[in-house]
C-alpha positions in Angstrom: 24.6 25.3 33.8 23.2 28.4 31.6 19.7 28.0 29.9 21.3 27.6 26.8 23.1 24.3 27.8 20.3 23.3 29.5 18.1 23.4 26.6 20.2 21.9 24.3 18.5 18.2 24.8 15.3 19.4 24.0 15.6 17.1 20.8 14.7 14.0 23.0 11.7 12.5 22.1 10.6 11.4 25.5 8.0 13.8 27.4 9.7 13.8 30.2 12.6 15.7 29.0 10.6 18.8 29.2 10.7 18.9 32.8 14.4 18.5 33.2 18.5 19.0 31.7 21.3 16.5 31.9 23.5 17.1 34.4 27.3 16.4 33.8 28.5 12.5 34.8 31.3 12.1 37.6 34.9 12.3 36.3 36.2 8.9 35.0 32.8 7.8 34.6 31.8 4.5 33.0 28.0 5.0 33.1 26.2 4.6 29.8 23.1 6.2 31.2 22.6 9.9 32.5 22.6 11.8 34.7 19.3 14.4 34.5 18.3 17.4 37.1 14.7 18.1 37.7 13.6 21.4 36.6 11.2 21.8 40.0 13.5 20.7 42.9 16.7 20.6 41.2 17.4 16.7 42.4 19.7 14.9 40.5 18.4 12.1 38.4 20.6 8.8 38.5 19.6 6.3 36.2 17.9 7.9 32.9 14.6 9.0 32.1 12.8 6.3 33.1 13.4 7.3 36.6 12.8 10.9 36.4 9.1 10.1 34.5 8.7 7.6 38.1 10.1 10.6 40.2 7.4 13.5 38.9 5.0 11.4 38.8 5.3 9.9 42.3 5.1 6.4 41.8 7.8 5.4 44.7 9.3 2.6 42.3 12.8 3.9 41.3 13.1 7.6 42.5 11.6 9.7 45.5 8.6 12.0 44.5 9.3 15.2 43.4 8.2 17.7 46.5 7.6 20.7 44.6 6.2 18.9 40.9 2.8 20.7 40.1 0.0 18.6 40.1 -1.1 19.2 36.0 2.3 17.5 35.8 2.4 14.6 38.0 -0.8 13.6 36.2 0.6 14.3 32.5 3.2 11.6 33.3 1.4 9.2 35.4 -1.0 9.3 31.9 2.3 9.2 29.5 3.9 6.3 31.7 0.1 4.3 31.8 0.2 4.8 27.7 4.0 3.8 27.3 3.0 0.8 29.2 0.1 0.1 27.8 1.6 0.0 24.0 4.5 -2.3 25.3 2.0 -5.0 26.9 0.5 -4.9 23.3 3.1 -5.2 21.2 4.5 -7.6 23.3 0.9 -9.8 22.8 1.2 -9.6 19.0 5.0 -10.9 19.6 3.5 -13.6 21.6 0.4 -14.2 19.3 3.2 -14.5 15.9 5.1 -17.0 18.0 2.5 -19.4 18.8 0.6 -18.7 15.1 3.9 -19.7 13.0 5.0 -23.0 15.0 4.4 -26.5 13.2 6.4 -28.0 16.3 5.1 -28.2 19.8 3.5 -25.3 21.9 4.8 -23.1 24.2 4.3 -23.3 28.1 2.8 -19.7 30.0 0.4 -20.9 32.0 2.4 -20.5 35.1 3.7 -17.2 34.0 2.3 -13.8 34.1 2.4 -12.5 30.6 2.9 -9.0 31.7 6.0 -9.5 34.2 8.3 -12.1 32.5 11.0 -10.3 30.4 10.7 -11.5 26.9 11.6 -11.3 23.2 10.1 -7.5 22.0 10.1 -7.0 18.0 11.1 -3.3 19.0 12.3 -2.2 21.4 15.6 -2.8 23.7 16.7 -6.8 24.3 15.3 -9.1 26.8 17.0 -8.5 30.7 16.7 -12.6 31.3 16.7 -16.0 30.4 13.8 -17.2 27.7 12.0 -18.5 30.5 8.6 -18.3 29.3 9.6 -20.6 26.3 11.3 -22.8 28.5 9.6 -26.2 29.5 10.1 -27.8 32.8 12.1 -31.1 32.6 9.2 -33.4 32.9 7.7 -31.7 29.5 11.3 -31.9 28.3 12.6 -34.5 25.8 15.9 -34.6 27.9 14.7 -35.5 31.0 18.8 -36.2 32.5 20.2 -32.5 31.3 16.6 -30.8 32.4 17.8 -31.9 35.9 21.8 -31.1 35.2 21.1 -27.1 34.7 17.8 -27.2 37.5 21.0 -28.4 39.7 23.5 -25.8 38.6 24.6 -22.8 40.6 24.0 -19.4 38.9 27.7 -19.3 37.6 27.3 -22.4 36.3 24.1 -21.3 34.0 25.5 -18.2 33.2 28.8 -19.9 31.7 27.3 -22.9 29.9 24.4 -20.1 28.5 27.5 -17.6 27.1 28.8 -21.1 25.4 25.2 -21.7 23.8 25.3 -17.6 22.3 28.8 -17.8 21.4 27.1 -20.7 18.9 24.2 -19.3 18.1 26.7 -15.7 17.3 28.9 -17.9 15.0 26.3 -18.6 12.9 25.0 -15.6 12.5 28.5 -14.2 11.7 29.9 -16.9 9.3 26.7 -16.6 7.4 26.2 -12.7 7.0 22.7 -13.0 8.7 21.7 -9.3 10.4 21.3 -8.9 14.1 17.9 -8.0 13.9 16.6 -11.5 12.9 17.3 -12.1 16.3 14.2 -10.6 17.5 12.6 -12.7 14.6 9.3 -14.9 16.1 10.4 -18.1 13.7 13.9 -18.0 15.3 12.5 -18.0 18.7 10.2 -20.6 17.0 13.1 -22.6 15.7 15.0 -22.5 18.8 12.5 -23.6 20.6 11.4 -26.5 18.6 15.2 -27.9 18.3 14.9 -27.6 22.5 11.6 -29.5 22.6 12.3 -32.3 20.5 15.6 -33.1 22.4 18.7 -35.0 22.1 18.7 -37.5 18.2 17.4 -34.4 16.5 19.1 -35.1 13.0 19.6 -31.5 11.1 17.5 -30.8 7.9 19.7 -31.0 5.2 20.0 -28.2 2.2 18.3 -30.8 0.0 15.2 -30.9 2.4 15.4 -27.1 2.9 15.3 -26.9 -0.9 12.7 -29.7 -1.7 9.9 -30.5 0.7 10.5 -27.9 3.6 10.0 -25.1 0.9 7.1 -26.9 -0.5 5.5 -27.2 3.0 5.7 -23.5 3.9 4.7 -22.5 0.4 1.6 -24.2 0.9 1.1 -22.7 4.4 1.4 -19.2 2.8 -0.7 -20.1 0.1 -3.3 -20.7 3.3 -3.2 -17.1 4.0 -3.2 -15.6 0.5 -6.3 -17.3 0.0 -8.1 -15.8 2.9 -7.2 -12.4 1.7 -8.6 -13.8 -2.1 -11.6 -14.3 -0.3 -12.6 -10.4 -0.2 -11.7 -9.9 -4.1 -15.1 -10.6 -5.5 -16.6 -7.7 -2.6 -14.0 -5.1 -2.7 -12.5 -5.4 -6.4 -8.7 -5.2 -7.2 -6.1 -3.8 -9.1 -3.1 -5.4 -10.7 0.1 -3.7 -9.7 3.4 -4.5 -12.0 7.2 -2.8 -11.9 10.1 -4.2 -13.6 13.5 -4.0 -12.4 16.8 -5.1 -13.0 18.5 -8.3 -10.7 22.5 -9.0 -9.8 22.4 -11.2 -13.0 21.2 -8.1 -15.1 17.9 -10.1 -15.7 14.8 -8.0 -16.8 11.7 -9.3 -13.9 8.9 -7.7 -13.8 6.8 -8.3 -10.7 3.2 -9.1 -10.7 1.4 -7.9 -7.3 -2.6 -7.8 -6.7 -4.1 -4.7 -4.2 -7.0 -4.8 -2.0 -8.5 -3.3 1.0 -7.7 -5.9 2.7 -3.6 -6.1 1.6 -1.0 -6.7 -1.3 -0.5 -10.2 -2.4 2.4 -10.8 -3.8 1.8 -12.9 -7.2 4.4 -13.8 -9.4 7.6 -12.7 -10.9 8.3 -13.3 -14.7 11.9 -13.0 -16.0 11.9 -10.7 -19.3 15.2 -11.1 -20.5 14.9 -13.2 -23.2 12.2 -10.9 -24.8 12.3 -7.6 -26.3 11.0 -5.1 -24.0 8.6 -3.8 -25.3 4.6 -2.9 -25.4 3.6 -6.2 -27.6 5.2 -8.1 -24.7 3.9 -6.3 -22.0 0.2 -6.2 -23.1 0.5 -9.9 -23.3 2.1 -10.0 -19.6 -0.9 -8.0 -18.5 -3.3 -9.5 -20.4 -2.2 -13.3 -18.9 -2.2 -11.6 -14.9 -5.7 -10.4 -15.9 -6.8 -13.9 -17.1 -5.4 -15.4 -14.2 -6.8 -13.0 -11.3 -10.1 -12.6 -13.4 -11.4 -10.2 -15.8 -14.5 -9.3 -13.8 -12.1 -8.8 -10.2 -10.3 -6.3 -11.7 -10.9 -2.2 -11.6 -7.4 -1.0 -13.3 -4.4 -2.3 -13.6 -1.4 0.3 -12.2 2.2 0.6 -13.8 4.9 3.3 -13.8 4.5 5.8 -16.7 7.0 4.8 -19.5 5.9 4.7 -22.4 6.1 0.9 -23.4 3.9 0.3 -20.0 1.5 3.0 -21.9 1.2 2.0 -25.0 0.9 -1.8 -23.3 -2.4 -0.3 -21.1 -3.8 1.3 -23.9 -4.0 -2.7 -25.8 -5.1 -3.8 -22.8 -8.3 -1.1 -22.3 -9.3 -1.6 -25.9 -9.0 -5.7 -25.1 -10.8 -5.8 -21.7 -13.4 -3.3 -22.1 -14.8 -2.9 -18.1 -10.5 -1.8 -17.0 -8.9 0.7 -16.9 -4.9 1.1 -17.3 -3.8 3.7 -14.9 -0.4 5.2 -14.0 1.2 4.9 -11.2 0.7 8.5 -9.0 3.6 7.8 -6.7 6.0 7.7 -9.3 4.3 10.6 -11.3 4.5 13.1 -8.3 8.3 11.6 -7.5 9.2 13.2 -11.4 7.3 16.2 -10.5 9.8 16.7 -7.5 12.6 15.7 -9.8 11.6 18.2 -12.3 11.3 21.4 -9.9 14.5 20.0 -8.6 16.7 20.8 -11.7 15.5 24.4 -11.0 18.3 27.0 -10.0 17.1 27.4 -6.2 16.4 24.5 -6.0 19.3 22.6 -7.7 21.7 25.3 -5.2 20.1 23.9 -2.1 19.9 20.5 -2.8 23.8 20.7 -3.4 24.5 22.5 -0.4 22.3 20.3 1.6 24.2 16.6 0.8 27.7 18.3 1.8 25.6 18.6 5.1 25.4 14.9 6.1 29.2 14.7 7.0 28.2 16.0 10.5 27.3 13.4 11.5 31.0 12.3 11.9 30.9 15.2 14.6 27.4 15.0 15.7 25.4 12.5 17.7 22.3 13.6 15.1 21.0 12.1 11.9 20.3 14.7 9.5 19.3 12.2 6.3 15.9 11.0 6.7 15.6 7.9 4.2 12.6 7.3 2.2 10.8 5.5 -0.5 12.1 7.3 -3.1 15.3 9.5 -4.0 13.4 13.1 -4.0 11.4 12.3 -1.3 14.2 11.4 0.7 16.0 15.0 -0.8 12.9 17.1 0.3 12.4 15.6 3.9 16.2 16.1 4.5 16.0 19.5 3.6 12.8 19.7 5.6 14.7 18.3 8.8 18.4 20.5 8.0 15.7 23.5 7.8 14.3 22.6 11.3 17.7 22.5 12.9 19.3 26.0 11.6 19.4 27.9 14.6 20.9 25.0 16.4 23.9 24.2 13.9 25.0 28.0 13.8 25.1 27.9 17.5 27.0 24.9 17.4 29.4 26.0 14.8 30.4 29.4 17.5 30.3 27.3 20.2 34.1 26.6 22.3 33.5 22.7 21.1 33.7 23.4 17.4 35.9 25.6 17.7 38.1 22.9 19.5 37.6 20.3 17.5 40.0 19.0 14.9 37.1 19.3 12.1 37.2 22.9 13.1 40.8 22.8 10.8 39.7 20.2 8.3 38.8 21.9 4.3 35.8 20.0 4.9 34.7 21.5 8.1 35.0 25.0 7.4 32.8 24.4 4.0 29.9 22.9 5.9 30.4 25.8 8.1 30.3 28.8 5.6 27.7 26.8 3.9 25.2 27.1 7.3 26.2 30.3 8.2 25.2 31.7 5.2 21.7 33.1 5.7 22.0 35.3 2.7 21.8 32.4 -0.3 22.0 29.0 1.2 18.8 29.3 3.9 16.5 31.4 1.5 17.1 29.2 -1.3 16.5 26.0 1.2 13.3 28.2 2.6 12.1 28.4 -0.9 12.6 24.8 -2.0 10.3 23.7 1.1 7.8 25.9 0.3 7.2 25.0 -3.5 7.8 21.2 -2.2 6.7 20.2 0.8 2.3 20.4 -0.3 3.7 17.9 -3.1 5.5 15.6 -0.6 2.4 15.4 1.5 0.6 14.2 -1.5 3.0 11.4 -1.9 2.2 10.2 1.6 -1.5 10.2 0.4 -0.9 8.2 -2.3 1.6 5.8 -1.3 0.2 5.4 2.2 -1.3 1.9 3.0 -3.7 2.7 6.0 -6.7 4.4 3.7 -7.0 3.9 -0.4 -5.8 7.1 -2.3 -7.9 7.1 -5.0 -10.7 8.6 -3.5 -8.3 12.0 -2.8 -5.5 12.0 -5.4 -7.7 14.6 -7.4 -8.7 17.2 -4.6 -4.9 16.1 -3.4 -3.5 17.3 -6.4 -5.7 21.4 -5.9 -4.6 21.5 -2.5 -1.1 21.4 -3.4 -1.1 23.6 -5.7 -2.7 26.6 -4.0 -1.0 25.5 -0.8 2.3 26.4 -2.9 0.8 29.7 -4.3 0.0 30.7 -0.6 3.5 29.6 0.7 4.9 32.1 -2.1 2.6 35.1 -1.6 0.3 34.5 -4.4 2.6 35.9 -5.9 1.8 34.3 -10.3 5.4 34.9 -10.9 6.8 33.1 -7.7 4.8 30.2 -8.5 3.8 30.5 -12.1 7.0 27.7 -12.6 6.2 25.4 -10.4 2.6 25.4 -11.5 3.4 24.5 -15.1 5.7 21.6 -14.0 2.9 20.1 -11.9 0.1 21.0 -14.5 2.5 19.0 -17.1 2.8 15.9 -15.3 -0.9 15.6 -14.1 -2.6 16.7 -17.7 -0.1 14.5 -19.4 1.0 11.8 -17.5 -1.2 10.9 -14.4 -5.0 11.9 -14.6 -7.4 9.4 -15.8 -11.1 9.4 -15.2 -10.9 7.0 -12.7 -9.6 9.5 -10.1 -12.2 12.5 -11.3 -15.0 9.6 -10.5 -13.7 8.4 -7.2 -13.3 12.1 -6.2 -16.9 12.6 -7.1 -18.4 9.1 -5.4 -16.2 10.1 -2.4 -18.8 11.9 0.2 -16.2 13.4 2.4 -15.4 15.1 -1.1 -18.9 15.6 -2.4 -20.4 16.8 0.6 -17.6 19.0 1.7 -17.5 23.1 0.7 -14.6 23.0 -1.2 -15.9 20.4 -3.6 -14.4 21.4 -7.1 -17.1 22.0 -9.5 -14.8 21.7 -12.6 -16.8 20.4 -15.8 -14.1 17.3 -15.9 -15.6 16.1 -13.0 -18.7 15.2 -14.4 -17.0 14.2 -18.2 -14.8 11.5 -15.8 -17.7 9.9 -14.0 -19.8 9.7 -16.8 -17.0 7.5 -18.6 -16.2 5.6 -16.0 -20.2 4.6 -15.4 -20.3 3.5 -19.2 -17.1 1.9 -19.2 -18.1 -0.5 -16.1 -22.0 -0.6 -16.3 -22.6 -1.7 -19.8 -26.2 -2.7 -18.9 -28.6 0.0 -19.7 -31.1 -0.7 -17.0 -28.2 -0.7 -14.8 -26.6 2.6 -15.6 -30.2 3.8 -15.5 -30.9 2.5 -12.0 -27.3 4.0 -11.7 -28.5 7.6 -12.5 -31.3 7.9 -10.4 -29.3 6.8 -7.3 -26.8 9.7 -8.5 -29.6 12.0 -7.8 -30.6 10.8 -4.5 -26.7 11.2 -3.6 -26.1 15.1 -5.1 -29.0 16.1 -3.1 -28.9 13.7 0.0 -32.5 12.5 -0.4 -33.8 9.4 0.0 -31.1 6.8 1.6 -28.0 9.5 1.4 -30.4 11.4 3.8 -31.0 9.0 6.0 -29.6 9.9 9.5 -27.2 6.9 9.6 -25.9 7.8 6.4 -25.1 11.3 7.8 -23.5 10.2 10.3 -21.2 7.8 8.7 -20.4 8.9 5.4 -16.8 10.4 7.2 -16.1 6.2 9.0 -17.5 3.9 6.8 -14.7 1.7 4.9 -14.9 2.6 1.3 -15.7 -0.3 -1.4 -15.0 -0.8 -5.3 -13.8 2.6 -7.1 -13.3 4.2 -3.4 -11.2 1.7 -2.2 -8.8 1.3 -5.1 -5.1 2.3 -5.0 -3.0 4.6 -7.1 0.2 3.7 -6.5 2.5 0.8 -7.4 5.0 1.4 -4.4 4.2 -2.1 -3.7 6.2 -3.3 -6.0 9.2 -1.3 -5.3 9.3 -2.2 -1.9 9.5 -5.8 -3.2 12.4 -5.2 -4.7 14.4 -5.5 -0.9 12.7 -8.8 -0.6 14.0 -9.7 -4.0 17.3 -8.7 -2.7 17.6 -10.2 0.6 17.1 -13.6 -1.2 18.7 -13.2 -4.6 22.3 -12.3 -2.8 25.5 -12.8 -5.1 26.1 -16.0 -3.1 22.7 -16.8 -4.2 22.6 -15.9 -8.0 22.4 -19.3 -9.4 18.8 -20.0 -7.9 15.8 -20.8 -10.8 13.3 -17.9 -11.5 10.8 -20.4 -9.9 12.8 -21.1 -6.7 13.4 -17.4 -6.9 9.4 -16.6 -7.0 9.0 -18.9 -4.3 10.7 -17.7 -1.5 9.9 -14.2 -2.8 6.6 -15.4 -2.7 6.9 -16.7 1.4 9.1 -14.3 2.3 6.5 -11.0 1.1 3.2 -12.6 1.5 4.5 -13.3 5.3 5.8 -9.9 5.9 2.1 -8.8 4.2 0.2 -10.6 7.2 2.1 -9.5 9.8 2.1 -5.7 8.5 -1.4 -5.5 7.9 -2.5 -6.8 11.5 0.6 -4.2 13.1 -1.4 -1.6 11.3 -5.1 -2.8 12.0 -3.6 -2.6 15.9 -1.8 0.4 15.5 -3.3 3.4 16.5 -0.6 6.2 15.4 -0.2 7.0 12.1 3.2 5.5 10.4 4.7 7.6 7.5 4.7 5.8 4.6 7.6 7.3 3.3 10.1 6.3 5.6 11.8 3.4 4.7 12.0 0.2 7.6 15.4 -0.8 8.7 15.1 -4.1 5.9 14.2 -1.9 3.3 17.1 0.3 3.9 20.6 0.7 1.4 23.7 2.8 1.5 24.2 3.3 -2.0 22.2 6.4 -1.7 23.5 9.4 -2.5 22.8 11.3 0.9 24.2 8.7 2.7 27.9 9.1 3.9 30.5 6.7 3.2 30.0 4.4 6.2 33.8 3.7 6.6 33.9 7.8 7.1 32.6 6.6 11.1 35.9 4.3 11.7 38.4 7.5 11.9 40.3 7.0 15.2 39.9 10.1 17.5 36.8 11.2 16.1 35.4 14.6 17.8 31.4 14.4 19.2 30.3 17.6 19.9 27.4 18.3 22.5 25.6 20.2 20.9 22.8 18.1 19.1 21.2 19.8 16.5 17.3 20.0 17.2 15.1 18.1 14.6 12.2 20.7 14.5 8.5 19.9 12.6 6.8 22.3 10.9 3.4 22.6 10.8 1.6 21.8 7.6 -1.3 24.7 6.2 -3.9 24.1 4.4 -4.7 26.0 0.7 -8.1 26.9 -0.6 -9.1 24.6 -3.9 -9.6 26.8 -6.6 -7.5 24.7 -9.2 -10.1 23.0 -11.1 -13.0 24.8 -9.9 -14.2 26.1 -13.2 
């Protein structure tokens, strides 16, 4: 094997792969695993990675030691494997901990199990080996006494058969009713199952009456539990009203009502608009009700997208509720910026080019689409990741495989070929749209991240773009001069507001940091803000002088503990608002998953009330993943509920069903790029 074929794996994400190349698999082989050679003693590898991370790092269990591994090695994956294992015990806890939390009926048996050796249920990750033992009473705690003893009496075939019987049920359901696979790995299915199993034989069915009637009201009431604990924190931390309107299967106008915090996104109500002229009367009074109903004094700004019946609508409201502010939402302001520098000529070329690229994936074993949030920011990132895997895709397209392979002779084929062989229009132009992009894509993770409130860093966000772009291109004025005046356009006349000038300012990793802007606005926007939401003169006065104390870090902003914490301590109020309204958006899948076109007959109300359950349940259990989690997520990419295929970078999924379709071994390498940094000179006055 030549170093070339050798490396051409290097796209695996495991560490271990570093250390070692797949060997070819026996003629006639029917192993779904590989087969991989160790880079220091040249030992073939049966059985995967797993057992090539066990054989350098000498652990005895399912490979021999490595003789000749070096030592800085052994360690790196004796560390990597303690981590791996580590992360599994604890996701497999908080599967554990959201079973036992969300069962009304009876109480699972581990006492006489070790939680960290019995294969179980994992919410990601691959399926369970075994039986669900550790949800599996003994037959004395069994409500079947006679059958407990029938299967503890069975031989091992005997199980095995009357068990495939059991899935070959459960499977029907799941197929006659269109429910995904991945609710399989759901902790209320294991809940369900296992409450069905514990109450025993004479269990009579809930009928769709019940499920409609006093089931629904039950559970409502038991999320209203947990939205209440989060309302809890509103009168410390402040909110802000989030609302997006959308368009249902029935072509009803809804506009969804969501309240943000530190602490999570509730999911409010839903109100259906169709009867009603859209327009900004109606949507001031919308607002204005939401406002009454969360309370005036809770609420810091209320966030909608930019049009201009939403703006005229927040202006009403300002002049109305006089300590708010209306603000739009940033997320979808920086998406139109990337929309806008998409229509230009380099970038409109690659973008073009670029889509034609996701039909290799009927040929490749390599997604090349990354979804995301939004239609440009899934654009940008796929041209980020085609970028990354250039060198890769040319040497696949000279390689004896492509040139064997039936796509090799389709039209299709040799148009995706010229197209990446072309390094004289296609890669520049592709070059060039990530470098006037990619700063602006980073400030659409800040602001639609959930993990730290935006507000506090849309403003310096916003200057560190920008003269990232004008170093990406040179300095060069006329390079970037374009761009610039796109971005300028949006921000002066779409997305700034005082509130982000004075949350920049209050912000002491801003404040206190070199770079600070010292742009005149800076000061206009806090001021505004300060009279807008301190009315009280003694207030704003006591206001002021604390101002002092914190521009010159006297008095308690010099304090040693204050020094030392400014960078960690949770932000509060202004600091801790949101700028986005992504929320929303990503309701819209929930919306979907329960308003299907089998389903279009349901109420508004019954509508807001599963919505209502079904987000407010996915809320808890994303906020404590992510208070556990200690790796960033990107918040652009899309989870596997959220995602659709009518976008327009995704292939036609019946494109995959072609008999004798080609795989080429070549995998393209998905390559990262590291991200610089711009000085802020922007605003700087």
């Amino acid at each position: 094997m030549n170093s070339s074929e050798g490396e051409k794996k290097t796209n695996r994400k495991d560490l271990a792969w570093k250390y070692g190349t797949e060997a070819p698999l026996p003629p006639n082989s029917k192993r779904t695993y590989c087969y991989i050679t160790c880079k220091f003693c040249n030992k073939v590898i049966k059985g995967g990675v797993r057992r090539l991370k066990d054989h350098l790092g000498g652990t005895r269990r399912n490979a021999a030691p490595c003789p000749n591994v070096p030592k800085e090695v052994k360690d790196e994956m004796i560390v990597y494997m303690k981590s791996f294992n580590d992360k599994k015990r604890a996701s497999q806890k908080m599967f554990d901990e959201r079973v036992n939390s969300t069962s009304y009926f009876g109480a699972p048996t581990v006492a006489t199990e070790d939680v960290n050796s019995c294969p179980s249920y994992s919410v990601s990750g691959p399926q369970p080996r075994g039986p669900m033992d550790r949800w599996l009473k003994t037959s004395e705690g069994s409500g079947d006494v006679e059958k407990g003893k029938d299967l503890q009496t069975m031989t091992p075939i005997s199980l095995k058969e009357q068990r495939n019987k059991v899935c070959l049920d459960i499977g029907r359901f799941f197929f006659e009713n269109g429910i995904a696979f991945n609710v399989a790995r759901s902790p209320t299915f294991i809940n369900m199952l296992r409450s069905v199993r514990d109450y025993g034989h004479g269990f009579k069915v809930s009928s769709m009456h019940e499920m409609r009637t006093w089931i629904l009201e039950e559970e409502y009431n038991t999320t209203t539990k947990i939205v209440d604990e989060i309302k809890k924190n509103w009168p410390q931390t402040r909110v802000s009203i989030l609302s997006d309107g959308w368009t249902d299967t029935r072509n009803r106008s809804l506009i969804n009502f969501l309240v943000n915090n530190p602490y999570g996104t509730v999911f409010l109500k839903c109100i259906d608009a169709s009867e009603y002229i859209k327009d900004d009367d109606l949507l001031f009074k919308l607002l204005n009700d939401i406002v009454e109903e969360v309370r005036e004094h809770l609420v810091v700004q209320v966030v909608t997208d930019n049009a201009s019946a939403y703006k005229a609508a927040g202006e009403k409201l300002m002049s109305k509720r006089k300590q708010l502010y209306w603000t739009p939402c940033a997320a979808h302001c920086v998406d139109l910026m990337l929309e806008k520098i998409g229509e230009l000529p380099q970038h409109k070329t690659a973008l073009l080019k670029a889509k034609k690229s996701n039909l290799m994936r009927k040929f490749t074993k390599n997604e090349i689409v990354r979804p995301a949030v939004t239609r440009f920011a899934t654009a940008y990132l796929t041209l980020d990741s085609l970028f990354g895997m250039k060198e890769d895709l040319q040497r696949m397209f000279v390689s004896k495989k492509w040139a064997g392979s039936r796509w090799a002779n389709k039209a299709e084929g040799k148009e995706i070929k010229k197209i990446i062989m072309d390094d004289r229009v296609f890669w520049p132009s592709l070059e060039y749209a990530l470098k006037t992009t990619k700063p602006l894509v980073h400030v659409l993770r800040t602001v639609d991240g959930e993990k730290e409130p935006a507000m506090p860093y849309i403003y310096g966000a916003m200057d560190v773009a920008k003269e990232q772009i004008a170093k990406n291109l040179n300095n060069e004025v006329g390079s970037y001069k374009e761009i610039w005046k796109i971005i300028d356009e949006k921000w002066d006349n779409q997305l700034h507001r005082d509130l982000h000038a004075a949350a920049y300012f209050l912000n002491p990793r801003c404040k206190w940091d070199d770079n600070f802007s010292r742009h005149p606005e800076l000061m206009c926007g806090f001021y505004s803000v300060m009279e807008r939401i301190i009315p009280n003169s003694e207030d704003f006065a006591a206001t002021e002088e604390q101002m002092q104390e914190y521009r010159n870090k006297i008095g308690f902003f010099g304090m040693k503990a204050a020094q030392l914490s400014y960078k960690t301590r949770p932000p509060f109020k202004i600091l801790s608002l949101t700028c986005s309204a992504s929320a929303c958006e990503r309701n819209w899948s929930t919306f979907n998953q329960v308003h299907t076109k089998r389903r279009n007959c349901l109420s508004t109300k019954k509508l807001n009330t599963l919505v209502y359950i079904m987000y407010n349940k996915r809320l808890k259990h994303k906020y404590s993943t992510a208070q556990s989690r200690k790796e960033d997520v990107d918040p652009l990419a899309l989870e596997a509920e959220d995602l659709s295929s009518d976008d327009e970078w995704v292939a036609n999924p019946n494109d995959d069903n072609e008999e004798e379709e080609d795989q080429l071994d070549e995998e393209p390498q998905a390559c990262g790029s590291k991200r610089g940094r711009g000085k802020r000179a922007s605003r700087k006055g």
